[in-house]
C-alpha positions in Angstrom: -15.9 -8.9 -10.0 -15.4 -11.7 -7.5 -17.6 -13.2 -4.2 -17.1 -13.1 -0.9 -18.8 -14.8 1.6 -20.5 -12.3 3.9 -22.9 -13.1 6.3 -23.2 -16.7 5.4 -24.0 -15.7 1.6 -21.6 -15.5 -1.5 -21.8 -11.8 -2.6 -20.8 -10.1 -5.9 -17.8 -7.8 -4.0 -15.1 -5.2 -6.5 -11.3 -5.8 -5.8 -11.7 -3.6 -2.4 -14.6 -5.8 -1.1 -17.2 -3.1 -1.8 -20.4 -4.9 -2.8 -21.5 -4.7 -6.4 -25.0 -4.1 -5.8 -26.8 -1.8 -3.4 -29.8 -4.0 -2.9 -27.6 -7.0 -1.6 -27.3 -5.1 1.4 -28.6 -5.7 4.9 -28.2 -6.1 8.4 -26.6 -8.9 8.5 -24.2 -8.0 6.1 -23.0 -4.3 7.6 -23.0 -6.4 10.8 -20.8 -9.0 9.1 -18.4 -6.4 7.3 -18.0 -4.1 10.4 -17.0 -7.2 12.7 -14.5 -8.4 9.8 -13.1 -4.6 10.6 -12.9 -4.9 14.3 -16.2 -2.9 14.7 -19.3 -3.5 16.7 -21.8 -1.2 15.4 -24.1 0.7 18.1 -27.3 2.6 17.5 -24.8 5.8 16.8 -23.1 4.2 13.7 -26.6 2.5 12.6 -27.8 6.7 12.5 -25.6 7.5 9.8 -25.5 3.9 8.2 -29.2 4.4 7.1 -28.7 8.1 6.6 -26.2 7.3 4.1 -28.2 4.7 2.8 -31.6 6.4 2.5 -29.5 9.9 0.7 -27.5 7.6 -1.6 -30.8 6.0 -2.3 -32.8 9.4 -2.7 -29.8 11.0 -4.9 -27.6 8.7 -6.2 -24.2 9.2 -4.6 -23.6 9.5 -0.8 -23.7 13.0 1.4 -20.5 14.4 2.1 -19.2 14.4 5.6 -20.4 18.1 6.0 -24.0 16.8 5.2 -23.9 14.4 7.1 -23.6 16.3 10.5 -25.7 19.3 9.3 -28.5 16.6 9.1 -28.1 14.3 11.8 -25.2 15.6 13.8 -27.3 16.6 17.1 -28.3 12.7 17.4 -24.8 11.1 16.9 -23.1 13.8 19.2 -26.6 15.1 21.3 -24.1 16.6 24.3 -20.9 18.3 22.3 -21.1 19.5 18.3 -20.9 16.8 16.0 -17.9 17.0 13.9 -15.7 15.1 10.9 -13.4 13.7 13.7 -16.5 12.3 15.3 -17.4 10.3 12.2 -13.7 9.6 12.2 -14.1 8.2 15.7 -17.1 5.9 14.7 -15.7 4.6 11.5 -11.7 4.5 12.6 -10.5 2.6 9.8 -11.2 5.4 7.0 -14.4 7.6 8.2 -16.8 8.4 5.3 -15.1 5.8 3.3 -15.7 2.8 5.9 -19.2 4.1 7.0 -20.1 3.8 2.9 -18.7 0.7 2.7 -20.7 -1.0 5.7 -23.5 0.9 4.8 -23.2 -1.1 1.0 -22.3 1.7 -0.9 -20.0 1.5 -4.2 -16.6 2.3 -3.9 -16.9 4.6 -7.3 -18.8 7.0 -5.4 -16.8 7.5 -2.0 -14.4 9.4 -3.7 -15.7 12.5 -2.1 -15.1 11.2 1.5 
């Protein structure tokens, strides 16, 4: 494990910058890591930021994609179906895999994304 500064804080981060532990997450911080990746996060991405959070929370590993829209797809996408290529289109830079790591999630369990 190394550090990184995020958000004006040194925080415990694995060799691909996830963070080591859930609880250091906050705002700040996904705000932090999603400007580092060229993103500005609206209320669209915060939606399934704290969805992930609250299922990885609640179960122990994050939804997969399919979940994801099945349980909050009509608010992301209220006019047109909500599908994978939308989530792709909020998180550009990896979908399911950069929404879990703004959202503070561990890399180990991403591996379904």
């Amino acid at each position: 494990m190394s550090t990184m500064q995020i958000a004006g804080r040194h925080l415990a981060v694995d060799r691909k910058g996830f963070l080591a532990s859930f609880d250091a997450w906050d705002h700040e911080v996904a705000e932090a890591m999603a400007a580092d990746q060229g993103l500005i996060l609206t209320p669209r991405h915060w939606l399934v930021i704290e969805y992930l959070r609250d299922y990885y929370k609640e179960f122990g590993h994050p939804p997969s994609p399919k979940l994801v829209i099945r349980a909050i797809g009509d608010e992301i996408s209220p006019h047109v179906p909500c599908t994978r290529r939308t989530l792709e289109g909020l998180f550009p830079a990896g979908g399911c895999k950069q929404a879990c790591h703004i959202a503070g999630l561990p890399d180990y369990f991403c591996h379904s994304c």
